[in-house]
C-alpha positions in Angstrom: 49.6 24.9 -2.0 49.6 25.8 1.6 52.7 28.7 2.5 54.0 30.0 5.7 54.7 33.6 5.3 57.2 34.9 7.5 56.0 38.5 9.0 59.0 39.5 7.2 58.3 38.6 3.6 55.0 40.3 4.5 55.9 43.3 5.6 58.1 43.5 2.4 55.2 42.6 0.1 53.5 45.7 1.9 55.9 48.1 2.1 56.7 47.4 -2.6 52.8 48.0 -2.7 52.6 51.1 -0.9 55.7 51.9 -3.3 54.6 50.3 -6.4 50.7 50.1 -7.5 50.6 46.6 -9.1 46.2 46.3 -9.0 45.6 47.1 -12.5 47.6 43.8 -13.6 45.9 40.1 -13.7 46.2 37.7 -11.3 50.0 36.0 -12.6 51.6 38.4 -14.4 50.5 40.6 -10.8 52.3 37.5 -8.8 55.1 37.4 -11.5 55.8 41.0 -11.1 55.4 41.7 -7.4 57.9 38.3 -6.7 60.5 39.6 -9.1 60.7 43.2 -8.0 60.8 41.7 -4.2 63.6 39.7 -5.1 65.6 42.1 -6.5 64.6 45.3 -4.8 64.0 46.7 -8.4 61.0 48.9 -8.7 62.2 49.1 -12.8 60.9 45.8 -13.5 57.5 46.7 -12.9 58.1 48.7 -16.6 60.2 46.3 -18.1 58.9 42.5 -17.8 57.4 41.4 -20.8 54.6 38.7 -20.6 51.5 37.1 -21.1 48.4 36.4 -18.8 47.0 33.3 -20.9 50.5 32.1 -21.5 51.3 32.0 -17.4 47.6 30.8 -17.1 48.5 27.5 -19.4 51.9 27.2 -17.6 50.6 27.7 -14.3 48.2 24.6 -14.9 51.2 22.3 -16.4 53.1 23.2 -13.5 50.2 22.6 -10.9 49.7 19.1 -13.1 53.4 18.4 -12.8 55.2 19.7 -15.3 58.9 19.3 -15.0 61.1 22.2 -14.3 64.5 23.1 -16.3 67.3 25.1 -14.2 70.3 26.7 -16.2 72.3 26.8 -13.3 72.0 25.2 -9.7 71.9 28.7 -8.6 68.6 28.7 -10.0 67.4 25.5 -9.1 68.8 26.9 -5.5 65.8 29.3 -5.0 62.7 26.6 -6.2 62.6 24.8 -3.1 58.6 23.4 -3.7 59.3 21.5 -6.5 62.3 19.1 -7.8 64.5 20.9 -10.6 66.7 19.4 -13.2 70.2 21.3 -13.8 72.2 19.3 -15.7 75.3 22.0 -15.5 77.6 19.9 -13.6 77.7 17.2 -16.9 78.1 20.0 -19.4 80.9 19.7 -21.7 82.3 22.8 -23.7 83.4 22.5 -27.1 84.0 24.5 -30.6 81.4 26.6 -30.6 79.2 25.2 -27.5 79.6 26.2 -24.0 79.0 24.3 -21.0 75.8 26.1 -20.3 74.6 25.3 -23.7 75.3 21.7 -23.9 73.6 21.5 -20.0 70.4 22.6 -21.7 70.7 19.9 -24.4 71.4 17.3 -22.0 68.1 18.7 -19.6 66.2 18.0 -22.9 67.5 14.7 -23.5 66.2 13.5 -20.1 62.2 15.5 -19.8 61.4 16.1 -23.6 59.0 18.6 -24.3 56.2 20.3 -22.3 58.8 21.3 -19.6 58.8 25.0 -18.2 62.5 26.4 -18.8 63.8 29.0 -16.2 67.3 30.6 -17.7 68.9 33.1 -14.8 72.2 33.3 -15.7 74.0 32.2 -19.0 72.5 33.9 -22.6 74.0 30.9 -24.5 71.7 28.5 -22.5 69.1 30.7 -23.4 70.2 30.6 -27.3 70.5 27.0 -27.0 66.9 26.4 -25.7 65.7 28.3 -29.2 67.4 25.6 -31.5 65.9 23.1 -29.9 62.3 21.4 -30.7 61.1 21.6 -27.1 57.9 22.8 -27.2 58.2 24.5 -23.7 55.5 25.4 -21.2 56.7 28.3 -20.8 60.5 29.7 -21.1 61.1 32.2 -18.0 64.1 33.8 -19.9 65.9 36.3 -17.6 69.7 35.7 -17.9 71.8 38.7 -17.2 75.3 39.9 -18.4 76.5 42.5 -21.1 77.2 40.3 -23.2 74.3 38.4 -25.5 71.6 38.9 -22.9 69.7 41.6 -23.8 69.7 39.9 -27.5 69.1 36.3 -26.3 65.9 37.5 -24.5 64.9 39.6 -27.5 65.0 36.2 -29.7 63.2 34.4 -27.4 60.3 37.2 -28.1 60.6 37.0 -31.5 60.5 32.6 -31.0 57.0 33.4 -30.5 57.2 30.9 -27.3 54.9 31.2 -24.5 57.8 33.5 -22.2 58.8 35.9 -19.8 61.4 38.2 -20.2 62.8 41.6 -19.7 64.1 44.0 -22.6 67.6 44.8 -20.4 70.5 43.3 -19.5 69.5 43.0 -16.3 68.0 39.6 -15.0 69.9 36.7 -12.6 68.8 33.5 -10.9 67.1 35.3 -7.9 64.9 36.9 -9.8 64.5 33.6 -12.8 63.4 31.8 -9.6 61.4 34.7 -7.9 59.5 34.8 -11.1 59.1 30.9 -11.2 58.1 30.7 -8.0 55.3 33.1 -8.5 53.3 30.6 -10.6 54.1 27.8 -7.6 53.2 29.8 -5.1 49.9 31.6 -6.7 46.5 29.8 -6.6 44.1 31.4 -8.5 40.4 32.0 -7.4 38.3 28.9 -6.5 41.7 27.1 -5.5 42.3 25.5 -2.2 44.5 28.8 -0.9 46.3 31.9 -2.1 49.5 32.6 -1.2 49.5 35.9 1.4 53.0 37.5 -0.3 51.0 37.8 -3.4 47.1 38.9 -3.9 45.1 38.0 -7.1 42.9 40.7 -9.0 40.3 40.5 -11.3 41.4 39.1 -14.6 42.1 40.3 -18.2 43.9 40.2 -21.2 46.3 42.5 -21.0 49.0 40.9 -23.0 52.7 42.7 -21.7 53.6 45.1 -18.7 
């Protein structure tokens, strides 16, 4: 896809990389990286992003090939303005042992089955729910943020063995869950139709985590 950059945006994507050196990473996990840390102003996630260059490859073609996208909160779906977004929030229903986030995420499922790409910015439990399901993701962008089950709900979603990205803090949010989203929208790789100027490709490889 065609962007407009503002000379803003680019003179922020050129002041993180005189700042942060971000060349030795592949082509995604480079775009994932750079849009994250320029949403958030956060040098530290550069060191603390966990995620895989043949995993974003695989999601980055089901999302070019139309792959729907799951929102945990409209907060979320707020900040992906290329694409359409399901957030099913405003139906959720808490109950004994089930938040409103969680059943939201049981809903989404209900309505795009599996093969979706998941983007979790702000409730753990939403997160947590995604696991028990059988929804054979795309990809999981799992950055919810709080001191509270966070940290641990994006450790589990390592462990899941599902194509992901995470971080191994507490820290996370819908700005960045969307920034990082966004990244794999925005990114064409070489021999596509354009590249997006806020975020340059590199050579490829396997490196498998920041």
């Amino acid at each position: 896809m065609t962007r407009t950059v503002h000379p803003i945006e680019q003179e922020s994507f050129r002041r993180l990389r005189s700042r942060l050196d971000t060349s030795h990473f592949p082509p995604l996990t480079r775009a994932v990286v750079e849009r994250v840390v320029h949403s958030s102003a956060d040098l530290e996630y550069a060191g603390e992003l966990v995620c895989d260059e043949d995993e974003l490859l695989a999601a980055h073609a089901a999302l070019h090939a139309g792959a729907p996208i799951v929102a945990d909160v409209e907060m979320v779906a707020a900040g992906i303005t290329t694409r359409p977004v399901v957030c099913r929030l405003k139906d959720g229903r808490s109950g004994p042992g089930l938040t409103r986030s969680a059943h939201a995420i049981r809903l989404a499922y209900e309505q795009v089955g599996p093969g979706a790409v998941w983007v979790i910015g702000c409730a753990p439990t939403a997160l947590e729910e995604l696991l028990t399901l059988d929804a054979a993701p795309a990809l999981v962008i799992g950055l919810p943020v709080g001191f509270v089950g966070a940290a641990e709900s994006k450790e589990s979603l390592r462990i899941s063995g599902l194509p992901a990205v995470s971080n191994i803090s507490e820290k996370g949010g819908s700005a960045v869950a969307s920034a990082a989203l966004n990244a794999l929208l925005y990114t064409e790789l070489p021999g596509g139709p354009s590249v997006d100027p806020g975020s340059a490709t590199t050579p490829s490889n396997k490196e498998n985590s920041l």
